[in-house]
Every structure is written in C-alpha cells, then in structure tokens.
N, C-alpha and C positions, 0 to 999 in steps of 0.2 A: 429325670429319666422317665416315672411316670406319668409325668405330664405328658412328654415328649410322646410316648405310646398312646394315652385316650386321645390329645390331637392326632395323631396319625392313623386310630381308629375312626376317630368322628369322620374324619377325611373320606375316607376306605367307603362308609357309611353315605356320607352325602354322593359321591361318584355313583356307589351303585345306585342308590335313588334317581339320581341323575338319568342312568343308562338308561333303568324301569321306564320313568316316565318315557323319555326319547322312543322305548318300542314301545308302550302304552299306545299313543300318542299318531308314530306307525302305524301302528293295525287297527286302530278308530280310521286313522285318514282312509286305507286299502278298504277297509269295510262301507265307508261312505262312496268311493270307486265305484264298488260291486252294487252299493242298492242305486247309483246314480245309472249304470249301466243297465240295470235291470231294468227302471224303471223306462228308460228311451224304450229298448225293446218294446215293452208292454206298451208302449204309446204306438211307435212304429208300426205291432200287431195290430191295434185301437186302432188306428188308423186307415187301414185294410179293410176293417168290416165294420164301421163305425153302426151302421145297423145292426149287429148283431150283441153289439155293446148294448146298447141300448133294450133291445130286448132281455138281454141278462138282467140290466137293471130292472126292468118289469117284476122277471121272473125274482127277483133277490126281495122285491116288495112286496110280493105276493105271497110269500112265506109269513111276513108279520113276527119275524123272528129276529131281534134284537141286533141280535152280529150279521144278521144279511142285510139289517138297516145299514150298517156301518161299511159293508162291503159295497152296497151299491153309491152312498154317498163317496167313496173313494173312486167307485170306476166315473162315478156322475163329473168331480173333480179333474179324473182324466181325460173324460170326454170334453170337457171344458176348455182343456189345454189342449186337443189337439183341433180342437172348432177353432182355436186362435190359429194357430199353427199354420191350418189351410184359409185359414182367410176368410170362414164362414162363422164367426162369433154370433150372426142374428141367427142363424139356422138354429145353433145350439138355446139360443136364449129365446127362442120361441117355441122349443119342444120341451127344454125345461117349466117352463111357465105350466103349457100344458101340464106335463105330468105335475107337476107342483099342484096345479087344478084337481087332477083326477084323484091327486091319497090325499087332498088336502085335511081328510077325517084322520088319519092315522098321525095321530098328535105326537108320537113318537121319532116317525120319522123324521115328519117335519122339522122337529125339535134338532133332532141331526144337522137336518140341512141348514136349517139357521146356524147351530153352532161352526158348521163350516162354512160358512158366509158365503153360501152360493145364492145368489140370486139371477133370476133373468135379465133383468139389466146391465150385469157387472161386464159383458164382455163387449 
C-alpha cells in the first residue's frame, strides 16, 4: 500500500516535470519567433536606409565606448546580411575594408570584429 502511493507519487512527480519542461520548451520556441521576427524587421528597416546604417556605425565608433563597439559590430553583421540579401556583397565588402582601414588603430574594436569573423572577403 505504501509502495503503491510513492509510485503513484513519483508518477504525479515525473507528469508534472514532464508538463513544465513541454511549456518551458514553448515559451523558449515563442520567444525565438519574437527575436526571429524582430530581427527581419530591423533588416527590412536596414534595408531602407542602408546609408544611414552605416552612418550609425560611424557614429557608434566614434564614441570609443565599449558597448557601442558591440552595437555597431552587430549592425555591421546586419548590414552584411542584407548586402547578401540585395545581391550587392562587394559593395558591402569594399566599404567594410574601408572602415576596417580607417579605426584600424582602435585595437578594440577591431578586436570585435575579428571575434565576429566579419571580414571583407567573406561575402
């Protein structure tokens, strides 16, 4: 009899674990949705003013501030993707080079851009 009841606890026990993971599991997939969604947008907008991207990245360099390094190699990544996108990969990879040229002293950044393995060659 008390057997009977901890297996039918254990039970009880694995089910809901079971359930948890199942919506865990859900709301990781729905959350990946949302930043996949987001992230079209923001290319779609990239896309639009691709000049203006590019200017930001300027300006995000220009500051010499750690986390705008990081922001701009994210938009830099963007603009990557959407130079593929339109079919202009040399475009991209001839104006990266450039900038890559012009901070090539700001060993920080740089440092960035390597870690994200953007190079002008790559597209």
């Amino acid at each position: 009899m008390v057997a009977e009841l901890l297996d039918a606890a254990h039970l009880v026990r694995q089910e809901k674990h079971r359930r948890a993971e199942i919506v865990r599991a859900e709301a990781e997939a729905e959350q990946e949705r949302q930043r996949a969604a987001a992230r079209e947008r923001r290319l779609a907008a990239l896309s639009a003013d691709v000049q203006g991207g590019w200017s930001r990245v300027e300006a995000m360099i220009a500051t010499r501030k750690p986390a705008e390094y990081d922001a701009a190699v994210a938009l830099l990544e963007d603009l990557q993707v959407v130079a593929e996108r339109t079919g202009q990969p040399g475009g991209f990879g001839v104006r990266f080079a450039e900038l890559r040229a012009r901070h090539q002293r700001k060993s920080s950044f740089v440092a960035r851009i390597d870690q994200a393995e953007l190079v002008a060659g790559s597209c």
